[in-house]
C-alpha positions, 0 to 999 in steps of 0.5 A: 277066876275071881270075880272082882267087885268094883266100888267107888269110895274113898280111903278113910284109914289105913294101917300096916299090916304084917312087913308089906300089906295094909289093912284099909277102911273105903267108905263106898257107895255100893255097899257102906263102910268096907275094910279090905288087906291090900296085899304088897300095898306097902312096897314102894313097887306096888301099883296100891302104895299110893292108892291105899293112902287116906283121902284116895279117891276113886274106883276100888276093885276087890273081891271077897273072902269068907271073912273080909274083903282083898283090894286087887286095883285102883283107880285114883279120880283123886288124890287130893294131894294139896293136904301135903303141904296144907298142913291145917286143912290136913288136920281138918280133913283128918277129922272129917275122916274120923267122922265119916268112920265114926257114922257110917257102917258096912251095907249101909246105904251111905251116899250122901255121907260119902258125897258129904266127905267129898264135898268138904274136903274139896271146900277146905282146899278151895281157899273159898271158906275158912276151915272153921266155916267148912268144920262147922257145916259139916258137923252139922250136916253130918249129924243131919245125915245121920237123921238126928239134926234138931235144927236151930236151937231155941235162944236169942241168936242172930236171925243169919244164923236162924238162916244158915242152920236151917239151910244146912239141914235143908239143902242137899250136899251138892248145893251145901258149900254155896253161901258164906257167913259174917264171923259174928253168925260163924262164932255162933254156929261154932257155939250150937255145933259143938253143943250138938256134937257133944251131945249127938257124937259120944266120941273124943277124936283123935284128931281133935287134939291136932286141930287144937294144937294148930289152931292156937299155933298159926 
């Protein structure tokens, strides 16, 4: 008998594999950055069509091979299904995923990241924030969980913004999304998160072209 292996994470990226199986990526609590084969996960009977989607939230059981891992059940907490008809916040959770693949590795401890990626996502769809405030933090505190967050750099910036990057490099992620921003302190944190992804992210997203085109389009 197989003994499954329950995780809770959350999908990152999937891809067809062969005529009816998927090839997914979970970013999970227990163990990192995992890939598992969702076998049938295409057909439009399986139980895993829906839950092998990127975004899918929840309680994953699988079992392991000798060279991968095979994703038997779910059970789906969240699906965040308002990125179907919030096409702009799509693209940004989009690129939040991109991220989180980009930092995270498997056994890794990665829980506060996977609790960084939940919380953001959850702040684009709140309609609280702008996408571009939401961006903005968790680029900055996606680099500080990766623990090479410089903090506020040296200039002639505005002491609200002083405030608010140290904030995000200081506060836990379950208090992260608790404060708001003037626009001239998020035009200048937009400014140094880019400057620090540059340097910090040696990486060009794909989903970065996407949140362009609907940046200038809306």
């Amino acid at each position: 008998m197989i003994d499954l292996i329950p995780v809770t994470g959350i999908i990152l990226k999937a891809e067809p594999i062969g005529e009816y199986d998927r090839r997914v990526v979970i970013l999970t609590k227990e163990r990192g950055k995992i890939s598992a084969f969702a076998k049938g996960a295409r057909k439009q009977t399986s139980t895993l069509l829906a839950a092998t989607a990127p975004f899918s939230f929840g309680v994953f059981k699988i079992y392991e091979g000798r060279n991968s891992y095979t994703l038997s059940e779910a059970k789906i907490e969240n699906y965040f299904e308002e990125f179907r008809t919030a096409m702009q916040e799509a693209f940004y959770g989009m690129y939040f995923l991109e991220i989180a693949d980009y930092y995270t590795r498997e056994n890794n401890d990665e829980k506060e990241m996977l609790k960084l990626l939940y919380a953001s996502l959850s702040a684009l769809l709140k309609g609280r924030w702008s996408p571009a405030f939401v961006r903005c933090v968790f680029e900055l505190k996606a680099i500080a969980v990766n623990g090479e967050y410089p903090g506020a750099p040296e200039g002639n910036w505005n002491e609200s913004t002083i405030y608010a990057l140290n904030f995000i490099g200081e506060t836990p992620v379950e208090n992260l999304y608790t404060f708001t921003v003037k626009d001239e302190v998020l035009d200048e944190m937009i400014k140094i998160s880019e400057t620090y992804c540059k340097r910090y992210m040696d990486k060009k997203f794909k989903s970065v072209a996407l949140l362009e085109d609907v940046r200038y389009n809306i």
